[in-house]
N, C-alpha and C positions, 0 to 999 in steps of 0.2 A: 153278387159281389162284382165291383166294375174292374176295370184292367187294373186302374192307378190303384184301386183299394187291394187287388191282390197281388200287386208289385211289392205294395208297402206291408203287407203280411207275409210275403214271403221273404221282405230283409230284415223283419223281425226276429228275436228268439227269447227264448226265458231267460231273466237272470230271478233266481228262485220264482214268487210269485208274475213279477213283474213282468212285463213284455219292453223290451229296450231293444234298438234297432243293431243291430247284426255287428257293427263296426264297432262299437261301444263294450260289446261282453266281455274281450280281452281284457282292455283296460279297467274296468270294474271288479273282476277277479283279481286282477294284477294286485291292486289294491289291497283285496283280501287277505291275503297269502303275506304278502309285505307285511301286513300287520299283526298278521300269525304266527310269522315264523321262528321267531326266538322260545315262545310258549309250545306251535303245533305238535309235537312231538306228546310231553304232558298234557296237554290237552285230550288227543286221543285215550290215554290212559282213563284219562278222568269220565270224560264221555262216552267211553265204552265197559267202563269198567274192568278194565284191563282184559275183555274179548279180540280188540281189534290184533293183538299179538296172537291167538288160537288162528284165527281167521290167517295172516299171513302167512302161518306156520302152514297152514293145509297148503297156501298156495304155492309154498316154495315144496312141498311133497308131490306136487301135481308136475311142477318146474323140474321136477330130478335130475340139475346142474352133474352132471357126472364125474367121478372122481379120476378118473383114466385117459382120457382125452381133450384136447381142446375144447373150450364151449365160449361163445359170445354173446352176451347177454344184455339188453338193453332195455332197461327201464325208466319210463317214460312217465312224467309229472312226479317224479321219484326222489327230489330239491334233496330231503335230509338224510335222504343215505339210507333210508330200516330196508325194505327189500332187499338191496343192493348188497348191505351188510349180510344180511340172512342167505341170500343166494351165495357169497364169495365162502360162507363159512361150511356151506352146504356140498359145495364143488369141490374139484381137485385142485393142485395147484393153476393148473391151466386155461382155469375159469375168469374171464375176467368181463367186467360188467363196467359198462356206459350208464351215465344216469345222468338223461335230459330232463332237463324243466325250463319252462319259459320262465320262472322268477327267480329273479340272481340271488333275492333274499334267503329263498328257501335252501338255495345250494350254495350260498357262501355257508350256513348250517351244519350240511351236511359234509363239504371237505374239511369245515374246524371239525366235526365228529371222526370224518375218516382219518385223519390227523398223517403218520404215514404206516399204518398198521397194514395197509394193501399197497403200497408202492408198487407202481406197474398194474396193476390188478383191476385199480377203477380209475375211471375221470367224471368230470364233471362238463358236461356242454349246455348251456345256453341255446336253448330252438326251442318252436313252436311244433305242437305236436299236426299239425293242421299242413308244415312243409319240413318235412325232418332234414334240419343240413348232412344228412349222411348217404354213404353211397346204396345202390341196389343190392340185396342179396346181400348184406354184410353180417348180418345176425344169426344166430341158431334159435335164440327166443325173445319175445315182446311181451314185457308186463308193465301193465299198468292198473296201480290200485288208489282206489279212490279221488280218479282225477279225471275218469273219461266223462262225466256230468256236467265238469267245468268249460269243458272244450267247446268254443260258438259251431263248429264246423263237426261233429260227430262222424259223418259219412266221410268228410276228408281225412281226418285223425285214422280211420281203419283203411280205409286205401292207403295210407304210409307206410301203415302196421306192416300191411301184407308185400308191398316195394322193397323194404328193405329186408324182408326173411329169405332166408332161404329155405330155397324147396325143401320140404319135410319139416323147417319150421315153426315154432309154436306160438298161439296167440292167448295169453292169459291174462284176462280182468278182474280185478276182484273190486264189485261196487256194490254201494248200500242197496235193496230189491224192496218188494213189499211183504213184508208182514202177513203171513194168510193163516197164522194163529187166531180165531177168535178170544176175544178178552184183552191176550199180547198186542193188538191191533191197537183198541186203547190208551192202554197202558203205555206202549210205546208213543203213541200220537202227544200223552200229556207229558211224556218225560220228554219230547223233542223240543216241543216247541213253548215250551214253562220253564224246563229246568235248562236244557243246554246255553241258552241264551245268557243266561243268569250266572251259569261256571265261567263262559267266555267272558263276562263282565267282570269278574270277581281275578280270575285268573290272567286274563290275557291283556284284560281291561280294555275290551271290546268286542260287546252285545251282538251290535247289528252285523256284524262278517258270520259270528256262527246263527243267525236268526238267517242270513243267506242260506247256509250252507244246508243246514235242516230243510228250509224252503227247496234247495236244488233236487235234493232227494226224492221230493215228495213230485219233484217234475219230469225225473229221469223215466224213460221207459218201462213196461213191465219186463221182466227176463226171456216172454215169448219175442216179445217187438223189438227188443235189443237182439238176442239172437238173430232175428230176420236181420237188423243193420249187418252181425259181421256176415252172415251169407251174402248179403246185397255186394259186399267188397271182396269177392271173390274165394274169402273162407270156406274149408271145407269139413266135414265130420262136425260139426256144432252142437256145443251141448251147453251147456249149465249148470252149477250144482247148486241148489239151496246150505244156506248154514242159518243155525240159531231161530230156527223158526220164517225162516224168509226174510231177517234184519239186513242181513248181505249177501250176494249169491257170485260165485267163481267163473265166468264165462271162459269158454275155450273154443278154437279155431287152430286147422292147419295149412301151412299153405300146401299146398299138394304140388303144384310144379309152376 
């Protein structure tokens, strides 16, 4: 491979199948999400068949927002508020949760959902998970679920992660992994990419953003090689748990100091 062709592969990245150069992936998610966002919420229901609520639930068990002290919570590609919500109902009063996303569609969503039922409790900011406008060391914990696939910069997204924790820390992801059910392998391959496409059409009335999104999935990491990214950013204790057969798997990381 010459210099020019590995300059130009390395300002590549995937958007689902596709190879689109590095500058571009924002704005083509941006897109997606825009387009999803009044449905995304029933959508999930639909496409998961209402799993993806078990799934969050583990993760906000993993989370244990505490009922007695302070805790700072910031959830990140988190527009409509369901983490957010689940972590504030989970905690004490003194829990109170940020919830960034780069699409203002998604989180105009999410503060008509929060309405003023958490007054003081949440906010809604606008940033990019790749330079978080927030200070160092401000957080007790970082989740982010089903949005670290999206992000063109992966390796910068989790050096954010770990800037703004603080020491002790917690770093949880909860993304779709692979299948290592034989038969479910299948089974899941023909309901991804046959039927979701087809509910996004029917429902959201728009095919090709969840024909992406299935696509992205299929390009994310395995749960070993993801692991290794949060250790590469400084992460420490790393683990992962499988759910549902390897449909979606829980990543964790701490920052240590």
């Amino acid at each position: 491979m010459s210099a020019r062709e590995q300059a130009s592969n390395d300002d590549a990245t995937d958007f689902g199948f596709e190879r689109v150069a590095l500058g571009e992936k924002q704005g083509r998610v941006d897109d997606v999400f825009r387009s999803v966002a009044k449905r995304y919420d029933l959508m999930n229901d639909l496409m998961s068949a209402g799993l993806h609520r078990a799934w969050k639930a583990q993760l906000i068990a993993m989370l244990r927002p505490p009922q007695a002290r302070a805790f700072r919570h910031l959830d990140v590609a988190g527009g409509t508020g369901d983490i957010a919500f689940r972590s504030l109902q989970a905690g004490g009063p003194e829990t109170q949760v940020t919830v960034l996303d780069i699409n203002e569609s998604m989180l105009r969503v999410g503060a008509e959902r929060a309405g003023r039922r958490y007054a003081g409790r949440i906010d809604f900011v606008a940033g990019n998970a790749e330079a978080l406008p927030l200070p160092d060391a401000a957080f007790d914990a970082y989740t982010i679920a089903f949005g670290i696939r999206n992000v063109p910069r992966i390796d910068a997204a989790l050096r954010e992660a770990r800037r703004v924790l603080r020491p002790g820390g917690r770093f949880l992801c909860l993304e779709f992994s692979k299948v290592d059910l034989p038969i479910l392998d299948r089974i899941y391959d023909a309901y991804s990419f046959h039927v979701i496409p087809r509910i996004g059409a029917r429902v959201a009335g728009d095919a090709e953003s969840y024909r992406y999104l299935v696509e992205s999935i299929r390009k994310f990491p395995s749960p070993g090689a993801f692991a290794g990214m949060i250790e590469a950013a400084g992460f420490r204790h790393v683990t992962h748990r499988l759910l549902s057969g390897g449909i979606v798997a829980i990543h964790s990381g701490w920052k240590v100091s």
